[in-house]
DRENNU-885895 format. One line per field, with one value per atom (N, C-alpha, C): y, x, z; residue number from 0; atom name. Coordinates in nm, 3 decimals. Layout:
<pts>
Y: [Y  ...];
X: [X  ...];
Z: [Z  ...];
seq: [NUM  ...];
atom: [CA  ...];
</pts>
This chain:
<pts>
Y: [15.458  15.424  15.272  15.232  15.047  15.007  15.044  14.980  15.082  15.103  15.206  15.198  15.273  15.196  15.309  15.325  15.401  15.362  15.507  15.519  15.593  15.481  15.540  15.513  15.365  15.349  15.313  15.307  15.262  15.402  15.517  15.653  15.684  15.798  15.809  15.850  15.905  15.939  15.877  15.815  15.687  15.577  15.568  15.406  15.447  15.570  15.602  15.626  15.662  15.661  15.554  15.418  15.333  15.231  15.264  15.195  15.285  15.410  15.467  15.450  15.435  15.369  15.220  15.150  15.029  15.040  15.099  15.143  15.191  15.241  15.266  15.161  15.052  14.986  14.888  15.018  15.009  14.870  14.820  14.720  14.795  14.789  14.894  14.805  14.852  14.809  14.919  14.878  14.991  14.944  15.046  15.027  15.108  15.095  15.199  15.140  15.247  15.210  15.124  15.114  15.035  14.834  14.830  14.735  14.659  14.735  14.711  14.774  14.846  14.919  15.042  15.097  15.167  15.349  15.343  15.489  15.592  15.700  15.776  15.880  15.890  15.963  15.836  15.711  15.652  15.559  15.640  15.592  15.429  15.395  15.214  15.130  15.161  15.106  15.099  15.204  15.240  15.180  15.205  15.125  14.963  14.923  14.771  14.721  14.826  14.788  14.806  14.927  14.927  14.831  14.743  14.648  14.530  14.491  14.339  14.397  14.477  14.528  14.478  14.414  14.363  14.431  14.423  14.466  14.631  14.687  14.800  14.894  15.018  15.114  15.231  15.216  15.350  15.466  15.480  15.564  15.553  15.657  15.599  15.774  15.752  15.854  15.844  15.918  15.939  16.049  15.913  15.995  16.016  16.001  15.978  16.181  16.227  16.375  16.377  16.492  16.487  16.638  16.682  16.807  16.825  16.704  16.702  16.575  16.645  16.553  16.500  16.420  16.340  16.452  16.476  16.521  16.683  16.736  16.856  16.931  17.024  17.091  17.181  17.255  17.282  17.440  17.510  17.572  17.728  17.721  17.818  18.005  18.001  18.126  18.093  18.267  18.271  18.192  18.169  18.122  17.977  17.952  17.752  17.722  17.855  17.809  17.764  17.715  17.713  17.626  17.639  17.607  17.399  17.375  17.188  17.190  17.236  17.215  17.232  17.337  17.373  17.228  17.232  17.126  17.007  16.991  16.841  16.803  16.921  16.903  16.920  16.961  16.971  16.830  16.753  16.621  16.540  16.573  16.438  16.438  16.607  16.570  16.616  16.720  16.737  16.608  16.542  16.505  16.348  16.311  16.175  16.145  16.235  16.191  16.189  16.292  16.223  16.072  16.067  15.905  15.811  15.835  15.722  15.728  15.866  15.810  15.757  15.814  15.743  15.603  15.555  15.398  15.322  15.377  15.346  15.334  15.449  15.475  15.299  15.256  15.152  15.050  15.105  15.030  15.079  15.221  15.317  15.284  15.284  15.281  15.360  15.360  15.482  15.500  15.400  15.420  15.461  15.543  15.536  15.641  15.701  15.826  15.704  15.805  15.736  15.872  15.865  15.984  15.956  16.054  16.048  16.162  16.136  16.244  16.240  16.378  16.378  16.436  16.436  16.482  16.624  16.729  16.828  16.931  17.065  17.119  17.323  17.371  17.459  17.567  17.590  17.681  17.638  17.552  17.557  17.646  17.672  17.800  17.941  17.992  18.098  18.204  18.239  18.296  18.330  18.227  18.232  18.266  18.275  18.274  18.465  18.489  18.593  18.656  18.530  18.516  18.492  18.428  18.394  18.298  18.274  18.163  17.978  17.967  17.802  17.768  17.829  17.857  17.697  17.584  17.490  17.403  17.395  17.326  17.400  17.525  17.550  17.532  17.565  17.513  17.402  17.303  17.181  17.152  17.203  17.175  17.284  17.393  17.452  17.362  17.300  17.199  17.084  17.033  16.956  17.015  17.043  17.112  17.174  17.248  17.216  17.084  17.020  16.889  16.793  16.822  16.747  16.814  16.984  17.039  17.010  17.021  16.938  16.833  16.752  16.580  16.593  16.672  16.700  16.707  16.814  16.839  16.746  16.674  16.605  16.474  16.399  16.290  16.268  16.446  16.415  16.348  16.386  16.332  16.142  16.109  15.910  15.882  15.998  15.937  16.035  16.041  16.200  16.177  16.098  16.117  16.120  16.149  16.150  16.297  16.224  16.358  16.332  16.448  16.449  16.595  16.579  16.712  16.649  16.796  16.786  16.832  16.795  16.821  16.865  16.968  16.991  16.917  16.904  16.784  16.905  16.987  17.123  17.014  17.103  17.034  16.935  16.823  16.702  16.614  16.553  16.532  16.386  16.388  16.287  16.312  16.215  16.188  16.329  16.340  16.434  16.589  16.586  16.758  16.777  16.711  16.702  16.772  16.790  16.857  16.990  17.003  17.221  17.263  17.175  17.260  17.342  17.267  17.375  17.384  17.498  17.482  17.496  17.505  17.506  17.430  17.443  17.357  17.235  17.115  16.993  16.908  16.841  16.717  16.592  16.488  16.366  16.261  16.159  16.142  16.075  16.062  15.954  16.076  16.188  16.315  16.378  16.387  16.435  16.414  16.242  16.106  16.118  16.138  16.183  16.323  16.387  16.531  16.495  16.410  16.414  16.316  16.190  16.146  16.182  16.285  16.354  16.450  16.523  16.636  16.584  16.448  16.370  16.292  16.276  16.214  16.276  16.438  16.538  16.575  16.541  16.682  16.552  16.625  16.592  16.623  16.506  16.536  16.642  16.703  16.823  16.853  16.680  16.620  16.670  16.638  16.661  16.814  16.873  17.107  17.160  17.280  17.343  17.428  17.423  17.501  17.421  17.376  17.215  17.280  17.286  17.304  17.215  17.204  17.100  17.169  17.065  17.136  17.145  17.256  17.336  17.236  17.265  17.234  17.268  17.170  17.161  17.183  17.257  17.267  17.196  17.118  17.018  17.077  17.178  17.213  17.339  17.364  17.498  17.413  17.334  17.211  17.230  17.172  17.224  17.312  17.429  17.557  17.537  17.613  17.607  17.713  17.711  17.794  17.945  17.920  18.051  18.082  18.162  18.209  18.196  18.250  18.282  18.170  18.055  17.965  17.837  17.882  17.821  17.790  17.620  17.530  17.493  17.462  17.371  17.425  17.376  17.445  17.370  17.439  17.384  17.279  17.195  17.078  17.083  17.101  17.187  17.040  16.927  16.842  16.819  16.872  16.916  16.982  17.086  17.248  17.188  17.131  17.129  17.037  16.929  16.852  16.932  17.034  17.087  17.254  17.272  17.410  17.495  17.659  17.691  17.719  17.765  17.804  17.682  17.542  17.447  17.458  17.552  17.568  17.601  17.534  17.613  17.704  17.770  17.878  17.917];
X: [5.374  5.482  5.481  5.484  5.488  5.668  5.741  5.854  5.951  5.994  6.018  6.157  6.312  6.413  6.449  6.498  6.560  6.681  6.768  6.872  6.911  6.957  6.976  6.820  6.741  6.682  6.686  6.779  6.804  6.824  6.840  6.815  6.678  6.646  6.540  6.428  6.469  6.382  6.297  6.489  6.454  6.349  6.389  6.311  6.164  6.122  5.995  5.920  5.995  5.976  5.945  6.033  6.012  5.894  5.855  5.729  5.636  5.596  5.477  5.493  5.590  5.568  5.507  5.551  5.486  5.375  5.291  5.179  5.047  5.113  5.067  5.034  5.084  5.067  5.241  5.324  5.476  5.517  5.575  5.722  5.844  5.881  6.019  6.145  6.263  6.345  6.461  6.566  6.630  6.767  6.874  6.974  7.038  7.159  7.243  7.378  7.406  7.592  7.600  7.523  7.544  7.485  7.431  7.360  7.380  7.461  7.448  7.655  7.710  7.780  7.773  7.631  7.597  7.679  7.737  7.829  7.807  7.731  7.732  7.783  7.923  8.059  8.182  8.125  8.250  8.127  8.193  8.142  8.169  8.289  8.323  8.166  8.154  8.099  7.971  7.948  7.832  7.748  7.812  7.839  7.815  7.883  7.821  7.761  7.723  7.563  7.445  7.433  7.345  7.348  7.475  7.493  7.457  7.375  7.331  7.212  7.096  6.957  6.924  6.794  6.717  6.635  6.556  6.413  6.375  6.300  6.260  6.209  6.268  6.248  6.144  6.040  5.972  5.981  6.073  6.090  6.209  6.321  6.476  6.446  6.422  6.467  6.603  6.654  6.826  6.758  6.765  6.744  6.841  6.981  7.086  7.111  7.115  7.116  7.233  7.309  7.433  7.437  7.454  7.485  7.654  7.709  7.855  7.921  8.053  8.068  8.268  8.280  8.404  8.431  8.367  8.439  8.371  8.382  8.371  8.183  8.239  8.081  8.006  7.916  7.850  7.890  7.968  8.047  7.923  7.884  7.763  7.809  7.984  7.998  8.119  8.169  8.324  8.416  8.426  8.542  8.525  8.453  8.443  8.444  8.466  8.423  8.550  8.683  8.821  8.791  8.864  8.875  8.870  8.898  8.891  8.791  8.697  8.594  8.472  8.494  8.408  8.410  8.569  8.570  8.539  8.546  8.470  8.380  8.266  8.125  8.090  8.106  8.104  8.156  8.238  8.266  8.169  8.157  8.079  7.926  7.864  7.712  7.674  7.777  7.729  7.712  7.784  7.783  7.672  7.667  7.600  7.522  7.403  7.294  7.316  7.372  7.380  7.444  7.558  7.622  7.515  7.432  7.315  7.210  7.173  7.106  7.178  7.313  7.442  7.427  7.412  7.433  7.308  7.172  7.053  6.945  7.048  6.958  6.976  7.026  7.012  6.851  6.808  6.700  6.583  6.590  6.448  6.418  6.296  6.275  6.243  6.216  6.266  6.137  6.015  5.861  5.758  5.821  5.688  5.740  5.659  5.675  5.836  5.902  5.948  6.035  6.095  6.082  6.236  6.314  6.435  6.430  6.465  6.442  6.539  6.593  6.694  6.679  6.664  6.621  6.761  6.735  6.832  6.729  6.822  6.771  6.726  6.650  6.588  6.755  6.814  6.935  7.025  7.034  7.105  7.058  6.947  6.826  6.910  7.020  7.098  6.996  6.921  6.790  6.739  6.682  6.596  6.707  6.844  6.933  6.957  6.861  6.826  6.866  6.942  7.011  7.170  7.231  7.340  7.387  7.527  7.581  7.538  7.633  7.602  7.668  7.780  7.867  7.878  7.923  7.986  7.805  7.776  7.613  7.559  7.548  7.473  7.595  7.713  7.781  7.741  7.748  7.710  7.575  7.493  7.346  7.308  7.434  7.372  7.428  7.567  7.562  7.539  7.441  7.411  7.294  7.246  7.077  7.063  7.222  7.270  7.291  7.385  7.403  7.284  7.165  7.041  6.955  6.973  6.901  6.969  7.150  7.168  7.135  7.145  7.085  6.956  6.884  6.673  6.669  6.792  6.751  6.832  6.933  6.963  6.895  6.865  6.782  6.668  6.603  6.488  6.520  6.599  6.688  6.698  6.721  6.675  6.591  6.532  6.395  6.293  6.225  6.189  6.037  5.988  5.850  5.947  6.063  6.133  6.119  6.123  6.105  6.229  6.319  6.434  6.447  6.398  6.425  6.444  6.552  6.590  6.404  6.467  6.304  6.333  6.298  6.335  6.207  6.253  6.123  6.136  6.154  6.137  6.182  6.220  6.319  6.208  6.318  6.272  6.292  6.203  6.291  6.343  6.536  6.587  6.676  6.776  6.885  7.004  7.009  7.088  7.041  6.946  6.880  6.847  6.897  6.858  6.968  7.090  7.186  7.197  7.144  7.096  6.955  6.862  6.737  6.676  6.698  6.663  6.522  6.474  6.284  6.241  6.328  6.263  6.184  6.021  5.912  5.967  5.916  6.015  5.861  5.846  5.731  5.813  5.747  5.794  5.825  5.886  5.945  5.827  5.714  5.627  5.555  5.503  5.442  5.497  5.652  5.706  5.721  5.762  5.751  5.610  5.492  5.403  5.370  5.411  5.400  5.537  5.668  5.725  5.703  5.623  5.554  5.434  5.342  5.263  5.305  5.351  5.466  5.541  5.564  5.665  5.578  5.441  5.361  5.307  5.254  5.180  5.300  5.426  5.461  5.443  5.479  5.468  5.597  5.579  5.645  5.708  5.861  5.841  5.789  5.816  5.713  5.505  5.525  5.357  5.302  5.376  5.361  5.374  5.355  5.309  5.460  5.549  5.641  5.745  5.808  5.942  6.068  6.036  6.160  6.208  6.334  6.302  6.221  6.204  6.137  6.279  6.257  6.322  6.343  6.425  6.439  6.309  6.221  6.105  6.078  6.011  6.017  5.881  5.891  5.746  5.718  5.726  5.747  5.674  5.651  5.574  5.436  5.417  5.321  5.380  5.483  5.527  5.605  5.625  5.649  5.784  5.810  5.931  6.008  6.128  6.210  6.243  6.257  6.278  6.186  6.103  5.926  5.947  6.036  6.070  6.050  6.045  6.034  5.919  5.801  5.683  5.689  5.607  5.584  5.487  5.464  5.289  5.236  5.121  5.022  5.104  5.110  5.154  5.035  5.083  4.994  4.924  4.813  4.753  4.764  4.764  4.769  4.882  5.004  5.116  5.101  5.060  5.070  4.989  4.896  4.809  4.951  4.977  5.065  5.145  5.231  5.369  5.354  5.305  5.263  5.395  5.415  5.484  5.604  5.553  5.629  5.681  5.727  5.804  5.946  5.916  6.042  6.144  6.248  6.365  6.481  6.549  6.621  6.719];
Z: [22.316  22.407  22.431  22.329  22.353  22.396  22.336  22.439  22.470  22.557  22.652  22.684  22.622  22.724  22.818  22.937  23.049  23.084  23.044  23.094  23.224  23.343  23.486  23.553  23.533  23.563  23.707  23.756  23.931  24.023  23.944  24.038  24.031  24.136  24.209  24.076  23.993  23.895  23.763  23.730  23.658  23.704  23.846  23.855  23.863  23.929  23.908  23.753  23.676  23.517  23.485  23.522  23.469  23.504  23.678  23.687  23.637  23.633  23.569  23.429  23.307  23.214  23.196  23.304  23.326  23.332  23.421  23.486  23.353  23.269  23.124  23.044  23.047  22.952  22.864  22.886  22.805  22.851  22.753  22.812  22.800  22.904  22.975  23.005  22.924  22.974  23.043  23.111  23.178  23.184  23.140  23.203  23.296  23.291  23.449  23.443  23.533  23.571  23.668  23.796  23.863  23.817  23.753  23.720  23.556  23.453  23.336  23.280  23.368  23.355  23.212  23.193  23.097  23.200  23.162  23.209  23.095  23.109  23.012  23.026  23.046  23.059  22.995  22.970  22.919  22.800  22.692  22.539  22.532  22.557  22.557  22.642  22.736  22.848  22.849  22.791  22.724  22.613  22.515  22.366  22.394  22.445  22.545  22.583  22.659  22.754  22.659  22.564  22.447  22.346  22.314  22.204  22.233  22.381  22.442  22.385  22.372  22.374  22.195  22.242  22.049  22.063  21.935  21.950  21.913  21.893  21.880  21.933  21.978  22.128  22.039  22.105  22.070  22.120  22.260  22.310  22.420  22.384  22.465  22.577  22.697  22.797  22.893  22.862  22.921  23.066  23.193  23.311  23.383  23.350  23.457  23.454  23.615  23.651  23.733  23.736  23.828  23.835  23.960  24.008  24.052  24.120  24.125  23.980  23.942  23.815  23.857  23.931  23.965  24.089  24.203  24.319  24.280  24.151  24.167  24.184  24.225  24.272  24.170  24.183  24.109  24.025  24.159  24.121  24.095  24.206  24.183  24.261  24.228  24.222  24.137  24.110  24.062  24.081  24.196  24.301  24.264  24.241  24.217  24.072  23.963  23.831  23.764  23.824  23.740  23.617  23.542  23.424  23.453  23.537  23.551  23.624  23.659  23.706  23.653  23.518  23.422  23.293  23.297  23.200  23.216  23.354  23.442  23.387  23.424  23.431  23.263  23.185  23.030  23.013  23.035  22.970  23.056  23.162  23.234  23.237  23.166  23.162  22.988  22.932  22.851  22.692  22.709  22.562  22.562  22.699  22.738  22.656  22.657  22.603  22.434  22.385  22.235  22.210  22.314  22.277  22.303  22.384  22.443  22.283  22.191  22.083  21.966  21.983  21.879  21.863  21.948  21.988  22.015  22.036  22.050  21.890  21.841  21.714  21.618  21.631  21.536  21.603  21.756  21.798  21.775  21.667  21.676  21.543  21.510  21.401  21.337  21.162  21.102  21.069  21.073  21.007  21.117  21.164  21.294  21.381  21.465  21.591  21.668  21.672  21.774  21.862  22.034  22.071  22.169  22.189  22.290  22.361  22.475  22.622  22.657  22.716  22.809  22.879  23.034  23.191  23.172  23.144  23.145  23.283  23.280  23.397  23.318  23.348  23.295  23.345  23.401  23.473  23.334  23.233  23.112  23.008  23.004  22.911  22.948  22.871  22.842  22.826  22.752  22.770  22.883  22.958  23.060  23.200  23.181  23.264  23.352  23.426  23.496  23.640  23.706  23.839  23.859  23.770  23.756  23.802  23.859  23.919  23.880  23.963  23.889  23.769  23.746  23.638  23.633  23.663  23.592  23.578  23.688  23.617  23.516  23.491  23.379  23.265  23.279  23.100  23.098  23.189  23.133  23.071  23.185  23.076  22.949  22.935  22.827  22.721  22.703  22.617  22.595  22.696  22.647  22.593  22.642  22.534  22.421  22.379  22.258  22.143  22.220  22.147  22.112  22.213  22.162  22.069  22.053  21.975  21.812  21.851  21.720  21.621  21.741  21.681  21.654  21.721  21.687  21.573  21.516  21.345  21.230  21.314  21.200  21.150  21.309  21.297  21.233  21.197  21.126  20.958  20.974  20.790  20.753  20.888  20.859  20.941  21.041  21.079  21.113  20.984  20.954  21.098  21.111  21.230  21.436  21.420  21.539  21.602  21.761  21.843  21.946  21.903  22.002  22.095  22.263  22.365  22.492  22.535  22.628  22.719  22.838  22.940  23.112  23.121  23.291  23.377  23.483  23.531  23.665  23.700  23.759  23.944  24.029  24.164  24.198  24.181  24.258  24.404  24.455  24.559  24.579  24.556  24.580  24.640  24.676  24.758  24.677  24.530  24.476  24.512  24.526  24.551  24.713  24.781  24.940  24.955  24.932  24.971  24.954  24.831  24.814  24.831  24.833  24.801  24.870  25.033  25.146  25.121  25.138  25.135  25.034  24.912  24.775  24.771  24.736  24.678  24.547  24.604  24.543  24.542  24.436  24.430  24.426  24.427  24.487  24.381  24.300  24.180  24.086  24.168  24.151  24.049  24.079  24.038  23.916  23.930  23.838  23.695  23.724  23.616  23.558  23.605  23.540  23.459  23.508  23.396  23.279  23.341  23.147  23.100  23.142  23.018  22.983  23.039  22.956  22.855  22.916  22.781  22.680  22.733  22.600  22.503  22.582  22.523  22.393  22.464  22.370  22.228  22.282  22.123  21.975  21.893  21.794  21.693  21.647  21.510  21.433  21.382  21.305  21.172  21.140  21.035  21.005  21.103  21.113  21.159  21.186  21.229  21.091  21.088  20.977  20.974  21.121  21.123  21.170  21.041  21.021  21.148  21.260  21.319  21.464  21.542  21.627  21.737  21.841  21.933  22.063  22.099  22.214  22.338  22.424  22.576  22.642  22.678  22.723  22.897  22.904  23.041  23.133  23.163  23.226  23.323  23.434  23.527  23.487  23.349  23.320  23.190  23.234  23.145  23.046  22.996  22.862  22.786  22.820  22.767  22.727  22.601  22.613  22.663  22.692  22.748  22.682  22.592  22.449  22.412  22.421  22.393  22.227  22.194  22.032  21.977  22.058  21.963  21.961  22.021  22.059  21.931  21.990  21.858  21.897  21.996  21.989  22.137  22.148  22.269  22.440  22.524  22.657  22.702  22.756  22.808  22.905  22.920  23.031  23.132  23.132  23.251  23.297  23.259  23.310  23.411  23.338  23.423  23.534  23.549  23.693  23.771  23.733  23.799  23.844  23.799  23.820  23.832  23.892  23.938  23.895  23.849  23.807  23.959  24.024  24.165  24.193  24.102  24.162  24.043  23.990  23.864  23.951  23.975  24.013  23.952  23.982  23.899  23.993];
seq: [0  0  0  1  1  1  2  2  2  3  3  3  4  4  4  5  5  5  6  6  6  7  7  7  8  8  8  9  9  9  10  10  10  11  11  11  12  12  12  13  13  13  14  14  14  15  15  15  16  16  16  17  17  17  18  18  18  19  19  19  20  20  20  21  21  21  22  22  22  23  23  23  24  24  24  25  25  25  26  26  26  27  27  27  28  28  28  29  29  29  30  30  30  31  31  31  32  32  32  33  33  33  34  34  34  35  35  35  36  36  36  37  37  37  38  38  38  39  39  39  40  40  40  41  41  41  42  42  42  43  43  43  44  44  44  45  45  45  46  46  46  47  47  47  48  48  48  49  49  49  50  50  50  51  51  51  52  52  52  53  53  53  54  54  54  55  55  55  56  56  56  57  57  57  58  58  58  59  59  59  60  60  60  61  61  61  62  62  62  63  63  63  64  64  64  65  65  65  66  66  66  67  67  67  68  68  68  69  69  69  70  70  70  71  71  71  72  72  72  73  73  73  74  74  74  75  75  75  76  76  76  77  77  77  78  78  78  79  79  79  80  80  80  81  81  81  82  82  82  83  83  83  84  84  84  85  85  85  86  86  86  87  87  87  88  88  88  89  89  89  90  90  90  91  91  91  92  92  92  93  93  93  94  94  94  95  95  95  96  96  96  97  97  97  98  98  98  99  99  99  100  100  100  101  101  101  102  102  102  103  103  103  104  104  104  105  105  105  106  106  106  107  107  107  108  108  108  109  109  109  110  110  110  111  111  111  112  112  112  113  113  113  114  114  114  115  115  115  116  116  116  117  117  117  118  118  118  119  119  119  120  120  120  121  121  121  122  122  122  123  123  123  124  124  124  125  125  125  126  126  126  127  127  127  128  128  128  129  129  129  130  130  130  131  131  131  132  132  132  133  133  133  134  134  134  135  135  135  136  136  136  137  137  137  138  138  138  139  139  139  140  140  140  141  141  141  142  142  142  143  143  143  144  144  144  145  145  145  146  146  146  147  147  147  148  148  148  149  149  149  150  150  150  151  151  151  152  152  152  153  153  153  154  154  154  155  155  155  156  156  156  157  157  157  158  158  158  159  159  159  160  160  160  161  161  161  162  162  162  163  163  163  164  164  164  165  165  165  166  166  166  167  167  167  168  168  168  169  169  169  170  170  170  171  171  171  172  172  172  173  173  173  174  174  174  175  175  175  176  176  176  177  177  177  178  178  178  179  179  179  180  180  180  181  181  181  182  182  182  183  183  183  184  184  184  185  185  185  186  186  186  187  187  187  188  188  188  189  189  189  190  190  190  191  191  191  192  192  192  193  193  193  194  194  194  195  195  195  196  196  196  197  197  197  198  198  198  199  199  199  200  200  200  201  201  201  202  202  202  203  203  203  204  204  204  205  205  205  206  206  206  207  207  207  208  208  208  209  209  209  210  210  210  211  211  211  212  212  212  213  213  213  214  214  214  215  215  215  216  216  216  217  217  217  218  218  218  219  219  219  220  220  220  221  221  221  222  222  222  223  223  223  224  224  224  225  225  225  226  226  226  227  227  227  228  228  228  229  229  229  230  230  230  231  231  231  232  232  232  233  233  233  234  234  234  235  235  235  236  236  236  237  237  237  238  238  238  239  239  239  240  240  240  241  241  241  242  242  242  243  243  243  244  244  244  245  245  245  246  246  246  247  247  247  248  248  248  249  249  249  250  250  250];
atom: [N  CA  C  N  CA  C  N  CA  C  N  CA  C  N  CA  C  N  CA  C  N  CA  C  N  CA  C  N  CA  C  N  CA  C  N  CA  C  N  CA  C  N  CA  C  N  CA  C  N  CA  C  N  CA  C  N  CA  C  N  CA  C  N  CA  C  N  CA  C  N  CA  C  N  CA  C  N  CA  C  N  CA  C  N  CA  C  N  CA  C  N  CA  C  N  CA  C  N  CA  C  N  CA  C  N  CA  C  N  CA  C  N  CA  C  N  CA  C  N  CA  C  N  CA  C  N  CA  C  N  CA  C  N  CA  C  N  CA  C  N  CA  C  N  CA  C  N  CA  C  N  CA  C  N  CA  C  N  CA  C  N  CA  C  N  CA  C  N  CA  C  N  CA  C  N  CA  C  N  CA  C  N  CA  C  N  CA  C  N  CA  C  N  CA  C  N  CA  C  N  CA  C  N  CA  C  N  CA  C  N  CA  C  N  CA  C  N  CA  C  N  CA  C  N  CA  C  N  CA  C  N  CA  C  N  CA  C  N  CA  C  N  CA  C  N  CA  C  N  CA  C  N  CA  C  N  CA  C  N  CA  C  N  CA  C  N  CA  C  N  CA  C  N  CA  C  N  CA  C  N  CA  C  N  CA  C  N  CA  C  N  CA  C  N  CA  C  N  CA  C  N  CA  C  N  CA  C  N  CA  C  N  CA  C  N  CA  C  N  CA  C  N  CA  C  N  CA  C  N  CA  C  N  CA  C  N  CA  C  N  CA  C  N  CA  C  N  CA  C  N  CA  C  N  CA  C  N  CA  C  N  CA  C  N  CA  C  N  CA  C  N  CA  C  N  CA  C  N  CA  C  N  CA  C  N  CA  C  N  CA  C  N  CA  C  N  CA  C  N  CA  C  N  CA  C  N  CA  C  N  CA  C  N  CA  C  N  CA  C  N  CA  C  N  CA  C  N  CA  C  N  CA  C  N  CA  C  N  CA  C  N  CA  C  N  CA  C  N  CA  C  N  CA  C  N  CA  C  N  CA  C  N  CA  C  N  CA  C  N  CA  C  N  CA  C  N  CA  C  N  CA  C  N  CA  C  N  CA  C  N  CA  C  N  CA  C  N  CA  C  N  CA  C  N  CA  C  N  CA  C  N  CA  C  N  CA  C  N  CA  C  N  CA  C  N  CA  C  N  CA  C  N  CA  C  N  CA  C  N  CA  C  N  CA  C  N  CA  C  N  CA  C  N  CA  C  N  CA  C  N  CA  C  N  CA  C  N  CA  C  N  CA  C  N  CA  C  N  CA  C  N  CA  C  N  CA  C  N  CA  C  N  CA  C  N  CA  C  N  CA  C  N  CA  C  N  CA  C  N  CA  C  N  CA  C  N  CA  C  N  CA  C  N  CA  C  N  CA  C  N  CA  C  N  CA  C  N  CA  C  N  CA  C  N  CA  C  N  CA  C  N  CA  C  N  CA  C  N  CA  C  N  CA  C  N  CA  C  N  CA  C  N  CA  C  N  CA  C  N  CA  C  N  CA  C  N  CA  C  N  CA  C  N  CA  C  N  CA  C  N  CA  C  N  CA  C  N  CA  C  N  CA  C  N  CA  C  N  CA  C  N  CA  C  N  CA  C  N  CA  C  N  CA  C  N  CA  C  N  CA  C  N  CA  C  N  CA  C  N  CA  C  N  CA  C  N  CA  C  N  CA  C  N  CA  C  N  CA  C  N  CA  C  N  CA  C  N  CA  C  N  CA  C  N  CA  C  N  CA  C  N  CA  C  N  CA  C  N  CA  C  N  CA  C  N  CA  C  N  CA  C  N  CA  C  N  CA  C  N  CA  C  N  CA  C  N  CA  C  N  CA  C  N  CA  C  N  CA  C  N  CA  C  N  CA  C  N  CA  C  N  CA  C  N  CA  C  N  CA  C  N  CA  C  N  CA  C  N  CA  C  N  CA  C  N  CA  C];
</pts>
């Protein structure tokens, strides 16, 4: 993890990412909407703020999280799921993070580990989806955790030692989750930021497994695990798991 970039480094999660990458050793750089106008709902703006950046990123994490997407809510019954509110939240969280490696990838290099994260939320895991509701947050994070599982497998094709997953960092506590969480068990951003760069730290390569496939929507909040049992690829991180106790998974 020698150079480090963060996207939405000025929210509560990001900026803690970005000093405990510091804290490591990394040179970290960061952008954001408020500070860089890096908007990852507007490709132009975006595209911009990534085209000032030199140098070579060993590791790009996309932390920007949104539970409301332009006014609309989360939409966690029937009654809130209309069709512009579904489609809201699908344009405004799902496609972000691929445009952020679209436009980043010319800074990764093609000879070496190099790794992209995207802060997604475990309630997008269709699978693991056992409670219901939350209709417009989970379409959104189920595609996006699609669209990154896409890019996982294509990217291995010009940069065959790349690690591309989405990652739930299990309820956190910021200014965005103060409004629903109520007494849900929540760790503090400083805690969290440490279990996904341990988990992001541990995976590996699809290059380097005996079983060439990408790796899954990662759940840090379960040290690791992935979400789809069917599709275990490598061992859960046991210094995760102590950090992020499973009873802090939200659902």
């Amino acid at each position: 993890m020698n150079h480090v970039l963060i996207l939405g480094d000025t929210g509560a999660i990001g900026a803690a990412l970005k000093a405990k990458a510091a804290a490591r050793g990394a040179q970290v750089s960061g952008l954001s909407r408020p500070s860089d106008g890096a908007d990852v709902t507007d490709e132009a703006f975006l595209a911009a703020a990534i085209s000032r950046l030199t140098g070579a990123f060993d590791t790009v994490i996309v932390a920007t999280v949104a539970l409301r997407t332009a006014g609309q809510g989360a939409g966690k019954g029937a009654a809130g799921a209309g069709s512009g509110r579904a489609d809201a939240a699908v344009r405004g969280q799902g496609p972000g993070p691929v445009l952020v490696l679209k436009h980043a990838l010319r800074l990764m290099p093609k000879d070496r580990v190099v790794r992209f994260a995207a802060l997604s939320a475990r309630v997008g895991s269709i699978g693991d989806n056992g409670l219901g509701g939350w209709y417009c947050y989970r379409a959104a994070k189920a595609a996006q955790n699609q669209l990154v599982h896409i890019a996982s497998i294509e990217l291995t094709r010009s940069h065959p030692q790349s690690i591309v997953v989405t990652l739930h960092p299990a309820t956190v506590e910021t200014p965005l989750t103060d409004g629903w969480r109520g007494t849900h068990p929540a760790m503090p951003p400083a805690l969290a930021t440490q279990a996904i760069l341990n988990v992001l730290g541990d995976l590996i390569p699809a290059a380097f497994r005996s079983e060439r496939r990408a790796n899954p929507l990662v759940d840090g909040a379960h040290g690791g695990l992935p979400l789809d049992r069917g599709a275990l690829l490598w061992d859960a991180c046991a210094k995760a798991s102590v950090l992020c106790p499973a009873r802090h998974v939200p659902n």
